[in-house]
LOVO-520369 format. One record per residue (C-alpha): x, y, z; residue number from 0. Coordinates in nm, 2 decimals, always signed. Example, Ala and Ser with C-alpha at 12.3 -4.5 7.8 and 13.67 -1.06 7.14 Angstrom:
% LOVO-520369
east / north / up / pos
+1.23 / -0.45 / +0.78 / 0 .
+1.37 / -0.11 / +0.71 / 1 .
END
This chain:
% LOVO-520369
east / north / up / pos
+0.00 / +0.00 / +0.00 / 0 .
+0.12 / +0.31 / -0.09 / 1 .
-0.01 / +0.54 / +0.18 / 2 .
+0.22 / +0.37 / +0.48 / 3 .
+0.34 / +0.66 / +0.70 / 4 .
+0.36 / +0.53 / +0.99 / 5 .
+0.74 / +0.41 / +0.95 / 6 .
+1.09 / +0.57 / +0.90 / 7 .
+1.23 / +0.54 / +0.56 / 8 .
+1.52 / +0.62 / +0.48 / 9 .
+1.69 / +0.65 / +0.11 / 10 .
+2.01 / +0.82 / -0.09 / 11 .
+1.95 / +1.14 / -0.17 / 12 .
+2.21 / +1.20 / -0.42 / 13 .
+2.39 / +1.06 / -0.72 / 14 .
+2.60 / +0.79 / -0.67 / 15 .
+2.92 / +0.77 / -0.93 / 16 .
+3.23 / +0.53 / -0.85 / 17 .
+3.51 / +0.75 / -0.78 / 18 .
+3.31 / +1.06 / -0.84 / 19 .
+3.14 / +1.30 / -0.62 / 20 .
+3.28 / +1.50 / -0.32 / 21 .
+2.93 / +1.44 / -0.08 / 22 .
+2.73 / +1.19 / -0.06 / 23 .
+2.39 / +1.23 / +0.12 / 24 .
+2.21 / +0.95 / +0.30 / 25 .
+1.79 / +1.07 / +0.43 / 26 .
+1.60 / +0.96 / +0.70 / 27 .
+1.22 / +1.05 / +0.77 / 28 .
+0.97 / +0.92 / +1.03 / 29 .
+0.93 / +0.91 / +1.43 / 30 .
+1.27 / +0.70 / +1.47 / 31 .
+1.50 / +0.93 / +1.23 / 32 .
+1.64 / +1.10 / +1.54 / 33 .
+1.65 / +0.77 / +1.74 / 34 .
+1.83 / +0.60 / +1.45 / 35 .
+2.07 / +0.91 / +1.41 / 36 .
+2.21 / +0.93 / +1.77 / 37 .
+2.23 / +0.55 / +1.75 / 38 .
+2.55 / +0.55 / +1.49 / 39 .
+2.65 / +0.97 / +1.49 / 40 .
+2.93 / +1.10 / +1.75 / 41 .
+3.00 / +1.47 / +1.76 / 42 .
+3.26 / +1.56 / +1.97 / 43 .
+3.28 / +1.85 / +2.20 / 44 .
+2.92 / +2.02 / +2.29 / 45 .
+2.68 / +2.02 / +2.01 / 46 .
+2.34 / +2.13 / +2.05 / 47 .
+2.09 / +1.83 / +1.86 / 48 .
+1.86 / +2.10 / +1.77 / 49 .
+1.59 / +2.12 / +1.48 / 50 .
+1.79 / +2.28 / +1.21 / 51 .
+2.11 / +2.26 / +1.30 / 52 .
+2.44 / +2.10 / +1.12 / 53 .
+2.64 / +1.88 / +1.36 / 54 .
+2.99 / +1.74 / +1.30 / 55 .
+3.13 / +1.43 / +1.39 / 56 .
+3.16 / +1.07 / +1.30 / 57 .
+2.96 / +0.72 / +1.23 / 58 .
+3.05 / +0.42 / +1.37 / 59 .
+2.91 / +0.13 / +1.40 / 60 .
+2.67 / +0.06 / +1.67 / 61 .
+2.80 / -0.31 / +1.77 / 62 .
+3.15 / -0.29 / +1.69 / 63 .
+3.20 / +0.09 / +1.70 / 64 .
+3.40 / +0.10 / +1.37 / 65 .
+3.50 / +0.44 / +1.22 / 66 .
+3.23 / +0.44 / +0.88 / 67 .
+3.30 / +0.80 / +0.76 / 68 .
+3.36 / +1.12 / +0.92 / 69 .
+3.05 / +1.35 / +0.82 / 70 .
+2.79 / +1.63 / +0.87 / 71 .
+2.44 / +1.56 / +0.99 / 72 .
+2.15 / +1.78 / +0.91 / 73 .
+1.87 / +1.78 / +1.16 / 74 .
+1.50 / +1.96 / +1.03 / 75 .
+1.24 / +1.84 / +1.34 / 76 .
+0.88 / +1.84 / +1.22 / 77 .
+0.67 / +1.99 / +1.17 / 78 .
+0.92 / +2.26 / +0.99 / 79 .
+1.10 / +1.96 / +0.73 / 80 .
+1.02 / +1.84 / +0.37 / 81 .
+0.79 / +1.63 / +0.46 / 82 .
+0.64 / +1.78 / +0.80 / 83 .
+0.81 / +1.47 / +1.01 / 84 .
+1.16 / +1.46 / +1.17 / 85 .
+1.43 / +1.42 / +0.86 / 86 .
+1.74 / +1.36 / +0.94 / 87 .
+2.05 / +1.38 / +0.67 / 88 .
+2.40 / +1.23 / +0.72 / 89 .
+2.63 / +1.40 / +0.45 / 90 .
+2.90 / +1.15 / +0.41 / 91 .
+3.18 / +1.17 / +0.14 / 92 .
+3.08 / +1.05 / -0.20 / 93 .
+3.13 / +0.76 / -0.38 / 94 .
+2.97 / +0.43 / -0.38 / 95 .
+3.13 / +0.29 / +0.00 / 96 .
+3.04 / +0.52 / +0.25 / 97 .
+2.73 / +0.62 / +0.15 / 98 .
+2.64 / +0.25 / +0.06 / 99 .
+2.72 / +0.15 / +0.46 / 100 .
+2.55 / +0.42 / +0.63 / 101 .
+2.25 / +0.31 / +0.44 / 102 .
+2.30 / -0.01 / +0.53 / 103 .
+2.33 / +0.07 / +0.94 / 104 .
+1.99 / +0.29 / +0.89 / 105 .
+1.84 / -0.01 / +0.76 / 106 .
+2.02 / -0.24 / +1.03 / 107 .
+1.91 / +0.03 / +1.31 / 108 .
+1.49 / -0.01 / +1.14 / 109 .
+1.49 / +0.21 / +0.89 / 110 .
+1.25 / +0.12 / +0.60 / 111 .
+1.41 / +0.14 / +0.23 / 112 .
+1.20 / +0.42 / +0.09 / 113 .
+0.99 / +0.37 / -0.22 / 114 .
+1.00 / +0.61 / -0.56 / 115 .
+0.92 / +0.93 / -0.49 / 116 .
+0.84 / +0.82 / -0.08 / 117 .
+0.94 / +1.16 / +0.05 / 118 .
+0.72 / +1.38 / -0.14 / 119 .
+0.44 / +1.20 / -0.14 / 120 .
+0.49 / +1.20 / +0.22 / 121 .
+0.50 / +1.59 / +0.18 / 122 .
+0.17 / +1.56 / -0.04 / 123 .
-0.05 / +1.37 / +0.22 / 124 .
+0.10 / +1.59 / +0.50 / 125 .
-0.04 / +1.92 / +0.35 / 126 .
+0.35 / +2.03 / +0.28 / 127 .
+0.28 / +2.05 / -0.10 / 128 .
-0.02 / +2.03 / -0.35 / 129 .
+0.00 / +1.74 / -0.62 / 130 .
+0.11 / +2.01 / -0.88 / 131 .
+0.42 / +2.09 / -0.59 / 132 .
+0.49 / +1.74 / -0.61 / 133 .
+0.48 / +1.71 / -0.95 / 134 .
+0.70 / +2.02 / -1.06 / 135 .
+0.99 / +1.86 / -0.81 / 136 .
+1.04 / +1.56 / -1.03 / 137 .
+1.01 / +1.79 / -1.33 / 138 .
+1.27 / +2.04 / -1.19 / 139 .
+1.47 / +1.72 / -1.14 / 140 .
+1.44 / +1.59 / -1.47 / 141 .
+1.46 / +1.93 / -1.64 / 142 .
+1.71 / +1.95 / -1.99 / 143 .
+1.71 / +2.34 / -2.04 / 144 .
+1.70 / +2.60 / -1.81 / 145 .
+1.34 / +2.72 / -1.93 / 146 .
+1.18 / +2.34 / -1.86 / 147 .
+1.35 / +2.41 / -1.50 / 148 .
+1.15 / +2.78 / -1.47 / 149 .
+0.87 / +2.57 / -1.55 / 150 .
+0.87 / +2.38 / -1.27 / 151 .
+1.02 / +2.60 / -1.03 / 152 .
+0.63 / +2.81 / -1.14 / 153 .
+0.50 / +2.51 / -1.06 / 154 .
+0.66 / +2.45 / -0.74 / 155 .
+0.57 / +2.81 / -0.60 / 156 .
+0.18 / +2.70 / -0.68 / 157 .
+0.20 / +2.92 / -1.01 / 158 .
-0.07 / +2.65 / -1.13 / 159 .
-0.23 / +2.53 / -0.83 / 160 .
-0.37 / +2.87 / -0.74 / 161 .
-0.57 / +2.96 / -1.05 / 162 .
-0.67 / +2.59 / -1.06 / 163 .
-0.84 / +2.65 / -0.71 / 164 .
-0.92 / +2.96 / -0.78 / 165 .
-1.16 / +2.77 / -1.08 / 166 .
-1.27 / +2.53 / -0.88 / 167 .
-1.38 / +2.77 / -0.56 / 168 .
-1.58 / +2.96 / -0.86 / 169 .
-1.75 / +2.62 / -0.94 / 170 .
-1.79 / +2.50 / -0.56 / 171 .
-2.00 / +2.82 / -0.52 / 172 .
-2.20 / +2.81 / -0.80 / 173 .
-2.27 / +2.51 / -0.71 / 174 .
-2.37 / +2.63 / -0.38 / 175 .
-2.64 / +2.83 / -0.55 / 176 .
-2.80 / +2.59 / -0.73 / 177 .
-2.84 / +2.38 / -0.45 / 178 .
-2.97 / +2.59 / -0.28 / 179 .
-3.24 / +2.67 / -0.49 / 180 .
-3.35 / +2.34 / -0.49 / 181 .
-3.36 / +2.28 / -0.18 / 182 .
-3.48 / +2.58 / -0.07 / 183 .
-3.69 / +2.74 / -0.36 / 184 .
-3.99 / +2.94 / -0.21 / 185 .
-3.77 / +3.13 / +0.05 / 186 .
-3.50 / +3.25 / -0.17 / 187 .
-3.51 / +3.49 / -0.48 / 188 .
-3.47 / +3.36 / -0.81 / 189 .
-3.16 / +3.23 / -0.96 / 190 .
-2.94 / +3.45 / -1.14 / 191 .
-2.93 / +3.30 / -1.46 / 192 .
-2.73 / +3.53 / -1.65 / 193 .
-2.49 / +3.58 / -1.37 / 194 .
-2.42 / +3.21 / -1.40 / 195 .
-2.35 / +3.19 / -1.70 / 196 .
-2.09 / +3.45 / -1.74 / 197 .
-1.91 / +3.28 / -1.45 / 198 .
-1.92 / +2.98 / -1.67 / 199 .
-1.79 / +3.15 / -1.96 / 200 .
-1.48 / +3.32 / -1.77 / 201 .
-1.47 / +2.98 / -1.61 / 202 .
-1.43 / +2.82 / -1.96 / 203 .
-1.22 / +3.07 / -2.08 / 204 .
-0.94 / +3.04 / -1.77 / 205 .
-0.95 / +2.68 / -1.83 / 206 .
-0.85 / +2.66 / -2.18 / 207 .
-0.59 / +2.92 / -2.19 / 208 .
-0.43 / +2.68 / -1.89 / 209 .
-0.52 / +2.39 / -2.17 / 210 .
-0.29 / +2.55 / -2.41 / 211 .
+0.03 / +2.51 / -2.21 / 212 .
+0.04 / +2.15 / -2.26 / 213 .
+0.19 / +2.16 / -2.59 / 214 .
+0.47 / +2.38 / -2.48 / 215 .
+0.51 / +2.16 / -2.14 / 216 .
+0.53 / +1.86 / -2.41 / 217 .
+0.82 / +1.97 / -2.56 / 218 .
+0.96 / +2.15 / -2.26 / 219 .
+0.91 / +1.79 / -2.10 / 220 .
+1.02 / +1.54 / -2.38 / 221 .
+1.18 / +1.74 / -2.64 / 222 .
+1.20 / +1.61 / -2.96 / 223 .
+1.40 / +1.41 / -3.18 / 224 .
+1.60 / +1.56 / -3.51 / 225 .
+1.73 / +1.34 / -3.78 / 226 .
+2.02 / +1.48 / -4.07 / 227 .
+1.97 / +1.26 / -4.39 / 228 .
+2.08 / +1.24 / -4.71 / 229 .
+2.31 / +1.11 / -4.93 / 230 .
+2.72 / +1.05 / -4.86 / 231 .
+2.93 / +1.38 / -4.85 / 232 .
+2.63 / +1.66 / -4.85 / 233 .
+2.78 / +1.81 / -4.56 / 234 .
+2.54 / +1.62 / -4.25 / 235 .
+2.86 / +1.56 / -4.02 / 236 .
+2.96 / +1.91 / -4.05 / 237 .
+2.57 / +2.07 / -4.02 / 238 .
+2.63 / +1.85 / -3.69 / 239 .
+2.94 / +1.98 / -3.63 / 240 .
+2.84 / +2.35 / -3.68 / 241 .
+2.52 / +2.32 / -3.49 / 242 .
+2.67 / +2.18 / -3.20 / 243 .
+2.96 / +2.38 / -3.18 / 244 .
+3.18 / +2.06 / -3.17 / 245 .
+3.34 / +1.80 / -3.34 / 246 .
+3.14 / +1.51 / -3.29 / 247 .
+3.12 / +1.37 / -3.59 / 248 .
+3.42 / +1.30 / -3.82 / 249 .
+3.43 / +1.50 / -4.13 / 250 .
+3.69 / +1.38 / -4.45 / 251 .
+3.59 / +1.48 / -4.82 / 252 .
+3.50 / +1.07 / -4.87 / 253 .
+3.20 / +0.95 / -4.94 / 254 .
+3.07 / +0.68 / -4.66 / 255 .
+3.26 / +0.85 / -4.37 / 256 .
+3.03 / +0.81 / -4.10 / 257 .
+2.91 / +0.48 / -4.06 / 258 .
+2.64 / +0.48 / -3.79 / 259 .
+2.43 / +0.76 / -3.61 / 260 .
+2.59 / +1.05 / -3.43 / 261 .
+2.43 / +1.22 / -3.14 / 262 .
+2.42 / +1.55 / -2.97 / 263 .
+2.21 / +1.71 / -2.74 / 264 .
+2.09 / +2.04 / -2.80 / 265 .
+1.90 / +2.31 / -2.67 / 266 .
+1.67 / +2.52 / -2.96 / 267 .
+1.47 / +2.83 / -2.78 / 268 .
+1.45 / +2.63 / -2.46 / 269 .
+1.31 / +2.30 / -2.58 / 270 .
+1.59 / +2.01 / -2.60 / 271 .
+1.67 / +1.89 / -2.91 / 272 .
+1.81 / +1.55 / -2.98 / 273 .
+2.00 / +1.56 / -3.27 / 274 .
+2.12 / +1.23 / -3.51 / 275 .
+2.40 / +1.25 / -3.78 / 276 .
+2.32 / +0.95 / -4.01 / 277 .
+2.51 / +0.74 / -4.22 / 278 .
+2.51 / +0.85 / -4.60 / 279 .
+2.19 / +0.71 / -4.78 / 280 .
+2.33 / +0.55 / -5.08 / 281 .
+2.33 / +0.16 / -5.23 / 282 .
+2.63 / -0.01 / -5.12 / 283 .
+2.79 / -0.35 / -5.15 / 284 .
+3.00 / -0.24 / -4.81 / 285 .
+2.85 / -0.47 / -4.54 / 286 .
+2.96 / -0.23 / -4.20 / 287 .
+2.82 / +0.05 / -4.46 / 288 .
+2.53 / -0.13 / -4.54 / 289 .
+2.42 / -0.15 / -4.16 / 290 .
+2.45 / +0.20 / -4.15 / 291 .
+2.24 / +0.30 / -4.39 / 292 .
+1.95 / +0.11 / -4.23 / 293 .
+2.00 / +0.28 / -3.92 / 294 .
+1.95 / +0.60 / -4.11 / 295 .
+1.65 / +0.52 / -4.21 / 296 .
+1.52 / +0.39 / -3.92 / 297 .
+1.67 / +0.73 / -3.74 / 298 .
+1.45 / +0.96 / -3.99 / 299 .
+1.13 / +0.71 / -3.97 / 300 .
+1.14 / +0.73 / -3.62 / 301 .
+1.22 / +1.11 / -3.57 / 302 .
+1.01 / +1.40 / -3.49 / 303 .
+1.19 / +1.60 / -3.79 / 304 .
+1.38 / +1.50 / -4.09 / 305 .
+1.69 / +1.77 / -4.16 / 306 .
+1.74 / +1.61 / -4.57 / 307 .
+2.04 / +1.79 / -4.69 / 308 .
+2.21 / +1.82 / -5.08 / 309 .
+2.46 / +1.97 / -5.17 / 310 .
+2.39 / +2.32 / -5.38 / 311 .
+2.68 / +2.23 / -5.59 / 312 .
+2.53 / +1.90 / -5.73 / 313 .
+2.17 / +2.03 / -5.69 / 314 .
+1.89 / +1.77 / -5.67 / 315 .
+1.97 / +1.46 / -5.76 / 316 .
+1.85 / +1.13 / -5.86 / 317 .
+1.95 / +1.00 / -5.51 / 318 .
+1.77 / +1.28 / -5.38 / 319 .
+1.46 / +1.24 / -5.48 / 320 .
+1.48 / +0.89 / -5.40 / 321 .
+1.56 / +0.98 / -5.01 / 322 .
+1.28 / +1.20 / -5.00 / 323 .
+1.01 / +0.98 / -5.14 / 324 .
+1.12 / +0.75 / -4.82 / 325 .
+1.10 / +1.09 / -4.60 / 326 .
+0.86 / +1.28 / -4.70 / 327 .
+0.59 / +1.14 / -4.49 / 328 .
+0.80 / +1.29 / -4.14 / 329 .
+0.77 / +1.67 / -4.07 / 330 .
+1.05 / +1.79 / -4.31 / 331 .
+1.31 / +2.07 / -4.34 / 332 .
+1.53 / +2.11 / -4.69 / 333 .
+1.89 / +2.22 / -4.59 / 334 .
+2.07 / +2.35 / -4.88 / 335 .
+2.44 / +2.35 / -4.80 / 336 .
+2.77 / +2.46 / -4.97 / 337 .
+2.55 / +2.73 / -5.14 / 338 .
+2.91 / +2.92 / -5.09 / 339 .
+2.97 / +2.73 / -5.40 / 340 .
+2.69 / +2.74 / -5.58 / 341 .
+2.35 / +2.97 / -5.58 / 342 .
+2.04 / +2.78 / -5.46 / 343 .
+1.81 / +2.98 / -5.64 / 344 .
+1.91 / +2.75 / -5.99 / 345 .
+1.80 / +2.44 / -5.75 / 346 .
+1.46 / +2.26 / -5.87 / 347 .
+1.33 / +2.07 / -5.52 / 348 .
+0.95 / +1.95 / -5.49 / 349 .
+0.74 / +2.26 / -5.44 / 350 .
+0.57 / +2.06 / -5.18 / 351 .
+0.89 / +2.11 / -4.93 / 352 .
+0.76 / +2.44 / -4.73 / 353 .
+1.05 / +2.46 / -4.53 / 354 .
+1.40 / +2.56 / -4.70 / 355 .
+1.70 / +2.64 / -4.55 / 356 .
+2.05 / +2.76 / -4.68 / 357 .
+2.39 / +2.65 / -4.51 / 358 .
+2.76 / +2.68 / -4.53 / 359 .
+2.84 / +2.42 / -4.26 / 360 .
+3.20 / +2.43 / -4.31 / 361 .
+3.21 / +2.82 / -4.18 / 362 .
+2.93 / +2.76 / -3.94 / 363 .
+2.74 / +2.96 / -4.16 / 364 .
+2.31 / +2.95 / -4.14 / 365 .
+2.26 / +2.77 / -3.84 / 366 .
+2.09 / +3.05 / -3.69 / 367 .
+1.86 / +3.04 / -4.00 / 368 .
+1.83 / +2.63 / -3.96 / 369 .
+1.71 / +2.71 / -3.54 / 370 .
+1.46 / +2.87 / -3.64 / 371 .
+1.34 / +2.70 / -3.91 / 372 .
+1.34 / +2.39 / -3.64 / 373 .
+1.09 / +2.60 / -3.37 / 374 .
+0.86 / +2.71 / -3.64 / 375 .
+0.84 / +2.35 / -3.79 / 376 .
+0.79 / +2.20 / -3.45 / 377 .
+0.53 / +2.47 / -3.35 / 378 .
+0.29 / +2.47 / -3.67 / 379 .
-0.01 / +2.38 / -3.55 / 380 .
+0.03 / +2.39 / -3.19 / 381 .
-0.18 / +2.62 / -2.94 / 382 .
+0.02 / +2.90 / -2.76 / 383 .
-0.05 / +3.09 / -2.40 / 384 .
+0.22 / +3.35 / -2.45 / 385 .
+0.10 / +3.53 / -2.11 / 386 .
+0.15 / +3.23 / -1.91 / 387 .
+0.50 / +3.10 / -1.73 / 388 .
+0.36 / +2.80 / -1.63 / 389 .
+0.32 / +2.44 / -1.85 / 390 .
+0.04 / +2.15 / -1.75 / 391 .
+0.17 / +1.79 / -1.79 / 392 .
-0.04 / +1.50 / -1.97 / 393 .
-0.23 / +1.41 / -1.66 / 394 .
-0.34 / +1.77 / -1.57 / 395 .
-0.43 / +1.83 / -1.92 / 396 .
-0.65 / +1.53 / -1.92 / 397 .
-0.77 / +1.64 / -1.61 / 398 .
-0.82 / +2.02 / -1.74 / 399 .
-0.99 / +1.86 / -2.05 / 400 .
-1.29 / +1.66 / -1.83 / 401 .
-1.31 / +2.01 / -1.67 / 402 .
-1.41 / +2.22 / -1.96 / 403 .
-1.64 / +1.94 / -2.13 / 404 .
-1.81 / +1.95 / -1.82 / 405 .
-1.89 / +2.34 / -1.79 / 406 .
-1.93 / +2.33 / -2.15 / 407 .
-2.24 / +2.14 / -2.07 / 408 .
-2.33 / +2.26 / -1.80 / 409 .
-2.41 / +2.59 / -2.07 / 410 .
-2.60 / +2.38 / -2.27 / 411 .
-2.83 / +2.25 / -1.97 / 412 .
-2.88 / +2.59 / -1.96 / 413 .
-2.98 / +2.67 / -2.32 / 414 .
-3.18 / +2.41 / -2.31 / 415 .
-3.38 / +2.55 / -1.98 / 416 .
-3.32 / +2.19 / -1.81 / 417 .
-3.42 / +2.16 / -1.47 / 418 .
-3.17 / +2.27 / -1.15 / 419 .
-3.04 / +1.91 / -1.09 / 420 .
-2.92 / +1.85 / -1.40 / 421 .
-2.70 / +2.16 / -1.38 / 422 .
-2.58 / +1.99 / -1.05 / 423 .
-2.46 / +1.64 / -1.23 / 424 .
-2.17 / +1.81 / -1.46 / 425 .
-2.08 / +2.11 / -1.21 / 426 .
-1.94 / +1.84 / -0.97 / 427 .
-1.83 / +1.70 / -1.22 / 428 .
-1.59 / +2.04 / -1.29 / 429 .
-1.53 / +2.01 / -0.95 / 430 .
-1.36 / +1.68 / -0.92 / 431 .
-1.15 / +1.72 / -1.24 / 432 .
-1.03 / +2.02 / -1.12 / 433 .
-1.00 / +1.88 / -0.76 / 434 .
-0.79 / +1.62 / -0.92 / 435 .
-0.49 / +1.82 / -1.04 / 436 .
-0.37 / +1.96 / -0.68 / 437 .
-0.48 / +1.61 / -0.54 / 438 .
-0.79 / +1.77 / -0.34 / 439 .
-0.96 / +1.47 / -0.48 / 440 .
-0.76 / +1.20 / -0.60 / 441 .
-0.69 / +0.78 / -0.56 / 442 .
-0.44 / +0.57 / -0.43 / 443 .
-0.41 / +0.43 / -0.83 / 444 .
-0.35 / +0.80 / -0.91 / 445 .
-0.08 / +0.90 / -0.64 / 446 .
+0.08 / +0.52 / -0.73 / 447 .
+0.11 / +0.59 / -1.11 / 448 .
+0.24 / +0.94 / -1.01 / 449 .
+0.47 / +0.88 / -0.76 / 450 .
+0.62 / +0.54 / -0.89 / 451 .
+0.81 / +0.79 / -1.20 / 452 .
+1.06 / +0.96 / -0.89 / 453 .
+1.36 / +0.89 / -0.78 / 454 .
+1.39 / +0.66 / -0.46 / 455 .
+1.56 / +0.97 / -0.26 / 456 .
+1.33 / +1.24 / -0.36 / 457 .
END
């Protein structure tokens, strides 16, 4: 069962690299995390165990009294820690060993190993942080540019959890009034109708500029995946190359230089970018060659975008056209390149192809150009909210979505004149969508499938 509190868990709360690392932090959190912290931590001198204090000293081992590591321990009493019990941290040196064996003496001492994502949750069912809260820290966690991480730091001051309440109050008190009209129709006035239904329509409104983050906290999220194809010696290694501002693919003026797929990781107007050099598309008796080009085109059928790039010199070929009828199916950018050696204007390409782009790879030349041919590509067709800072995940998008169908009919009930309770059935309905994303209403299954995507020590 998911919702055991009644224990003290305990968990590494930092990365853990062989040979790497100068601190290595060990957590503790329940009614025994003191208990189990005097047991095996010896400060020497007078130190003062106080909430919110960092002690110095050393862990040995409880039976045998063994020096373990010489450390710090961090001390936050509840109800003023993460999760609103006593947490107790034991920052030992890094590595895999020490931090390794002071878990292990926890555990020895009756410690619980703590489950994904244990500590929050713990902070969730305590009142220390809304389900949004909760969510933003694995997102800060997880975040690949320093926009996805403003994202969730918004997130993590209730940036979304307040307007979400905020909509759901409105509902709970329209609710209220409807109610109490049928319950108590002959001793109050008449209902407002047109009062109501502006509520609904600012209602609706507020909920579907929320609804248009989730694109943007898609790709803020996930990013998306870029594939560079064509045929050998266009110039793909060095568009890498340039783009990246690095030499990570090799670059040599013969054909059937890179054999398999490159990558880089990029960042494109905050949204990551995953980037994959492929092999040279081409027929080839070569069999290591060969291999390659079938990872190519299983890298651009699999890819968000397709980057097909010829060389201006030799315009479009026949082996051009023959890529792009195996392409042309994926969102698509042409990259001209080397048109320092040839004008692209004299270049007949399908008129179908929207997006064109002009390079000199060599002398990191149009990449700017190629960026934001990239963001507009990846944006066509995707909703905006410009005015917001904040970004909904897939659940509170769902979530928001059951929302606005609901008030949505609730208006219709009342076009159509329908009687009080029927307006009642899809207003609480509203409610416990809403009441869903900041976990005001919300299931074990939910908190389970939500929690079980952290890290043990977070």
């Amino acid at each position: 069962m998911i919702l055991t509190q009644g224990d003290t868990i305990v968990a590494i709360a930092s990365a853990v690299v062989p040979q790497q690392g100068s601190i290595g932090i060990v957590r503790l959190s329940g009614q025994k995390a003191v208990a189990i912290a005097k047991s095996l931590f010896h400060t020497p001198g007078k130190q003062s165990w106080d909430s919110h204090r960092i002690l110095y000293g050393y862990i040995n081992h409880p039976e045998t009294k063994q020096l373990v590591d010489e450390a710090l321990l961090l001390i936050m009493l509840a109800p003023r820690s993460y999760t609103r019990e006593d947490v107790v941290e034991f920052h030992c040196h890094g590595g895999m060993i020490p931090v390794q064996q002071v878990l292990q003496l926890c555990l020895d001492r009756g410690a619980r190993l703590a489950r994904s994502g244990e500590f929050t949750l713990r902070a969730f069912l305590n009142g220390r942080v809304d389900l949004t809260q909760a969510e933003s820290v694995a997102e800060l966690v997880s975040a690949q540019s320093s926009q996805a991480s403003q994202v969730a730091l918004a997130g993590l001051q209730g940036k979304l959890a307040h307007p979400i309440r905020q909509l759901r109050q409105t509902c709970l008190d329209i609710l209220a009034e409807v109610e109490a009209r049928i319950d108590f129709e002959d001793d109050l006035p008449p209902l407002d109708e047109d009062e109501i239904s502006k509520q609904l329509r600012t209602t609706l409104k507020q909920v579907t500029e929320i609804l248009a983050t989730a694109d943007r906290g898609e790709l803020l999220r996930t990013g998306i995946k870029v594939a560079i194809v064509g045929r050998p010696n266009v110039g793909k290694s060095s568009l890498l190359n340039a783009w990246s501002r690095s030499d990570r693919a090799i670059v040599t003026d013969l054909p059937g230089t890179t054999r398999d797929v490159v990558e880089s990781s990029l960042v494109v107007g905050g949204i990551p970018v995953q980037v994959l050099d492929t092999a040279g598309i081409r027929a080839t008796t070569d069999t290591v060659e060969k291999i390659g080009v079938e990872r190519s085109r299983y890298a651009a059928n699999s890819a968000d975008l397709v980057l097909l790039t010829i060389d201006a010199q030799a315009k479009w070929t026949q082996e051009d056209e023959e890529i792009y009828q195996q392409v042309k199916h994926r969102p698509l950018i042409l990259v001209i390149n080397k048109i320092d050696l040839a004008p692209a204007k004299a270049i007949e390409y399908p008129p179908e192809i929207q997006h064109i782009v002009q390079t000199v790879a060599a002398k990191n030349e149009g990449i700017e150009a190629l960026e934001q041919a990239v963001l507009s590509s990846i944006l066509t067709g995707k909703t905006t909210a410009a005015n917001l800072d904040i970004a909904i995940n897939q659940r509170q998008a769902a979530a928001l979505t059951r929302a606005k169908n609901s008030l949505q009919q609730v208006r219709e009930t009342i076009d159509d004149r329908l009687p009080l309770d029927f307006w009642t059935i899809d207003l609480r309905s509203a409610i416990q969508a809403l009441g869903e994303i900041t976990g005001e209403e919300v299931t074990e299954s939910v908190l389970e499938r939500i929690f079980s995507r952290f890290c043990i020590g977070k």
